[in-house]
N, C-alpha and C positions, 0 to 999 in steps of 0.2 A: 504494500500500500504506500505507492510513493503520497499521497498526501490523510491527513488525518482528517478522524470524525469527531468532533466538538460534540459534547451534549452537555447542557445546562438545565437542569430544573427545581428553579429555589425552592418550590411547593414541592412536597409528598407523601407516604404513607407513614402514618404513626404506626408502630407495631411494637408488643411488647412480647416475649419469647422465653419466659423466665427456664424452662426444662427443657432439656436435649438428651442425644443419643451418641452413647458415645462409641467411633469403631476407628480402628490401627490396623491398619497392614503394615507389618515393616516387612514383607519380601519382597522383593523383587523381581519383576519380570525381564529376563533379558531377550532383547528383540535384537534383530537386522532390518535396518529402513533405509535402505539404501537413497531410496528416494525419499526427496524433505516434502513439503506441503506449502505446495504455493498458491496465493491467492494475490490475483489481480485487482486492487480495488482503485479505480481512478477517478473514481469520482467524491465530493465530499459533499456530506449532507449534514445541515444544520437544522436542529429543532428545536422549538423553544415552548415549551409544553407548561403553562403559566400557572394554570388550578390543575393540582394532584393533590385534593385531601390537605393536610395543615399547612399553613405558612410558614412553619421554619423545614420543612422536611424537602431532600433535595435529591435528585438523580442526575449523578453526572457518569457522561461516557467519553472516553478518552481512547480512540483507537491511532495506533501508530504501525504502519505497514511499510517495508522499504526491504528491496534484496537479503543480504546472509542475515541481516542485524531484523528482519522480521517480527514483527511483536503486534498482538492485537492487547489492548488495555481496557478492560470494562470494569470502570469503579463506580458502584452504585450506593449513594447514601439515602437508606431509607429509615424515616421517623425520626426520631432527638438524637443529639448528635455523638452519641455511642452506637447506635443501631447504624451499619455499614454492610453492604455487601460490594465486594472486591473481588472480579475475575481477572483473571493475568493468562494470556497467550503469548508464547512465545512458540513459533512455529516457523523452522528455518533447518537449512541442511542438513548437514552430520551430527549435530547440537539439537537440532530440536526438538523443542520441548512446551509441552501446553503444562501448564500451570491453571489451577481454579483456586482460588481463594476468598470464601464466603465468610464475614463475619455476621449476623444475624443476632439483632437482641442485643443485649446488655452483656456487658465485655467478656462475660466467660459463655456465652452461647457464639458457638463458630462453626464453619462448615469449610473446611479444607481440603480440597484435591487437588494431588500435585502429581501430574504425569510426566514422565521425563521417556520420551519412546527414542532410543536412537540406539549407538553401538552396542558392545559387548555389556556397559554397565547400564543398561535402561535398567529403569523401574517406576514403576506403579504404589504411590503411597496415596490410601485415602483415609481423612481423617473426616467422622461426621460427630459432630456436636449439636445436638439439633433441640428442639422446640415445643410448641404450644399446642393444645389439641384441636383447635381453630387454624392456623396459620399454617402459611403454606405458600412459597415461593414459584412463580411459572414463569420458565425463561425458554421464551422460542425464538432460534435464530435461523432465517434459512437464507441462503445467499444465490444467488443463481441468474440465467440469463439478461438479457436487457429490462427485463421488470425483477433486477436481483434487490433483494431486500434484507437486512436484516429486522426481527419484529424479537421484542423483549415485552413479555406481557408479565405482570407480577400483581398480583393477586394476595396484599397481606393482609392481617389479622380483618376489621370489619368488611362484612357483604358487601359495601358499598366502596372500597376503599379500595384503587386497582391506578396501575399504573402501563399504561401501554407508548410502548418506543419502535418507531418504523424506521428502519434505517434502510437505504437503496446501494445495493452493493454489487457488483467483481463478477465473477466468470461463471458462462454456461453452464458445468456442470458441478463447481466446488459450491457447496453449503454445509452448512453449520448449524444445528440443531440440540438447542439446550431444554431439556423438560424438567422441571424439579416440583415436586410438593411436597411439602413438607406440615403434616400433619397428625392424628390421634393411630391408632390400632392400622389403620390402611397406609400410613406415611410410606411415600415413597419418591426417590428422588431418578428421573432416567435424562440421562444423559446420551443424546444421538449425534454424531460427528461422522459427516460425511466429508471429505477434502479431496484436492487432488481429481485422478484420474477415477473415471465412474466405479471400476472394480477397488480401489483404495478407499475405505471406509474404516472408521472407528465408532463403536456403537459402545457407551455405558448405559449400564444399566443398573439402578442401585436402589432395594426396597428396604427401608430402615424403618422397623417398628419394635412390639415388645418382643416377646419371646422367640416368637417365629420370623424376627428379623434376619435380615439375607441382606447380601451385597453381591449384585450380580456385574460381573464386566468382559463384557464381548468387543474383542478389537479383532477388523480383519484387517490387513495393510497387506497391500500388494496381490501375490499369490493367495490363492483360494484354500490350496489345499494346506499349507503351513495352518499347524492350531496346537495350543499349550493346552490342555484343560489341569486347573490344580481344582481340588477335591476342599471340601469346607472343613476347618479347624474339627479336633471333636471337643464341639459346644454346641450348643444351641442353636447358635447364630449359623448360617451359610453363606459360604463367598465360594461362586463360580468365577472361574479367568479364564477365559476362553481366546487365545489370538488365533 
């Protein structure tokens, strides 16, 4: 993205998040990506979104797109000024690396995924800290031909209380797909990343609740027939890794 995407929104969602869920991967996934993940975005789009819900609450997005040094930046500050949600893209050659970084709520509620897909040392760390039985994050991003767009809907704590971001973006067939909710006994957060060439896809998939919580994550890149599957902890909890 030789030029960036400004978002400004002084107004927006109050949300307050006091309980979370909390999951740690420390393994590691090691991949071969021979190929990075490029997105063409040349155009800039500016939007100034004036009533979202309170006067001090604010959504900014900050993307920055350029050759090897590649990085999409989505920092979202939703409700008083501890409630933030921060995504971080860096997606570039032999290095890259998508980063998510969600903080949500009040300073100890956060939601952290940090994917690092590239050489012999990639891995996969997801950290969720999660939330309220009301509340519930929806982030849709699809990027694609001459009507390419990115759209971030978010949907926190009241019925009436929602935030929607259209952004017009980059190339034919690369898009970008975030679904997150985040909520009581059904919480669950999915994560779909389409980039690159049609058959190169990364697909998260991540359902975090009580006991019968799961963390699901399917990445395909490249070849079809390459695939890891690791097997769920023996806990409670289940995490599929499927590449």
């Amino acid at each position: 993205m030789s030029k960036g995407v400004s978002e400004d929104m002084s107004k927006g969602v109050s949300e307050d998040m006091s309980k979370g869920v909390s999951e740690d991967m420390s393994k590691g996934v090691s991949k071969d990506m021979s190929k990075g993940v490029s997105e063409d975005m040349s155009k800039v789009v500016s939007e100034d979104m004036s009533k979202v819900a309170n006067s001090t609450d604010k959504v900014v997005l900050r993307l920055k797109e350029a050759n090897s040094t590649d990085k999409v930046v989505l920092r979202l500050k939703v409700a008083n000024s501890t409630d933030k949600v921060v995504l971080r893209l860096k997606v570039a050659n032999s290095t890259d690396k998508v980063v998510l970084r969600l903080k949500v709520a009040n300073s100890t509620d956060k939601v952290v995924l940090r994917l690092k897909v590239a050489n012999s040392t990639d891995k996969v760390v997801l950290r969720l800290k999660e939330a309220n039985s009301t509340d519930k994050v929806v982030l849709r991003l699809k990027v694609a031909n001459s009507t390419d767009k990115v759209v971030l809907r978010l949907k926190v704590a009241n019925s009436t209380d929602k935030v929607v971001l259209r952004l017009k973006e980059a190339n034919s067939t690369d898009k970008v797909v975030l679904r997150l909710k985040v909520a009581n006994s059904t919480d669950k957060v999915v994560l779909r990343l389409k980039v690159a060439n049609s058959t190169d896809k990364v697909v998260l998939r991540l359902k975090v609740a009580n006991s019968t919580d799961k963390v699901v994550l399917r990445l395909k890149v490249a070849n079809s027939t390459d695939t890891i599957v690791q097997h769920p902890p023996p806990s409670t909890n289940k995490v599929h890794l499927v590449l």
